[in-house]
C-alpha positions, -999 to +999 in steps of 0.1 A: +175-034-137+207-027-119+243-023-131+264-047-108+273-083-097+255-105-076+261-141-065+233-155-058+220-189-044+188-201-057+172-235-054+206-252-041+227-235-069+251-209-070+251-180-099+272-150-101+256-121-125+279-091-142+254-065-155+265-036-176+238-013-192+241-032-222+254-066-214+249-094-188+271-123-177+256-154-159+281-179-146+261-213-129+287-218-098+295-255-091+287-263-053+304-243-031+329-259-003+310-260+031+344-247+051+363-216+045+372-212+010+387-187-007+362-167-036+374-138-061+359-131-100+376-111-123+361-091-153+373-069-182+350-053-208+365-069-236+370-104-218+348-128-196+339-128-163+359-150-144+356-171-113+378-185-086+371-209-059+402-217-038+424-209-065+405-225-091+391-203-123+357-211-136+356-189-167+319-177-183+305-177-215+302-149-236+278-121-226+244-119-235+230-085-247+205-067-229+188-030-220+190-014-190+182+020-190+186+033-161+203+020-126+167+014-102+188-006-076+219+016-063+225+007-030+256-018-023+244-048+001+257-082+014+237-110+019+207-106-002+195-091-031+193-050-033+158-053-043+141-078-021+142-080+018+123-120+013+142-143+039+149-169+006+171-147-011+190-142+019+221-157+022+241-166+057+283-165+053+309-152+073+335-120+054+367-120+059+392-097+040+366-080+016+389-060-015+381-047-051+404-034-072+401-013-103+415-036-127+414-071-132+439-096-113+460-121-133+457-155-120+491-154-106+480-126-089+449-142-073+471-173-062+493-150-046+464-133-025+451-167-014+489-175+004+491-148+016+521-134-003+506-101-018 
């Protein structure tokens, strides 16, 4: 019932969730590298919510409508869902140079942020 994103990992898959109040995207992640990878997702209102693994954009499909009311879950956490403290919805990773911008980030951008060069 929260406004938000998530990425979540659920029975050996990966899915990142955009929630407005009145629309949801749902992107299924392909598996994840098991090293250090680079991982950013992009989002407009009037576009889709995009992915990037290393570089690589995995684009959604369109929203789905739904209701949400009211915000229940406000609190910004790492790790595991903002709703649940149940060890399976945990997830174990390592942060390094955490960033979010206002606006969305071209893909030139992006590659530029991954070298290093912005």
């Amino acid at each position: 019932m929260a406004r938000g994103f998530a990425l979540l990992h659920l029975k050996n898959q990966f899915i990142l969730i955009l929630s407005m109040k009145d629309r949801q995207w749902k992107l299924e992640v392909p598996a994840l590298p098991d090293n250090w990878f680079n991982l950013a997702f992009t989002w407009e209102n009037a576009g889709l919510l995009k992915l990037f693994v290393n570089g690589q954009a995995i684009p959604s499909p369109k929203p789905m409508t739904v209701s949400r009311p009211k915000d229940a879950f406000t609190e910004f956490v790492l790790g595991r869902p903002n709703n649940s403290y149940k060890p399976e919805y945990k997830m174990s990773f390592k942060i390094d140079n955490l960033a979010l911008w206002e606006r969305a980030l071209s893909e030139q951008e992006l590659k530029s942020l991954f070298e290093g060069k912005l």
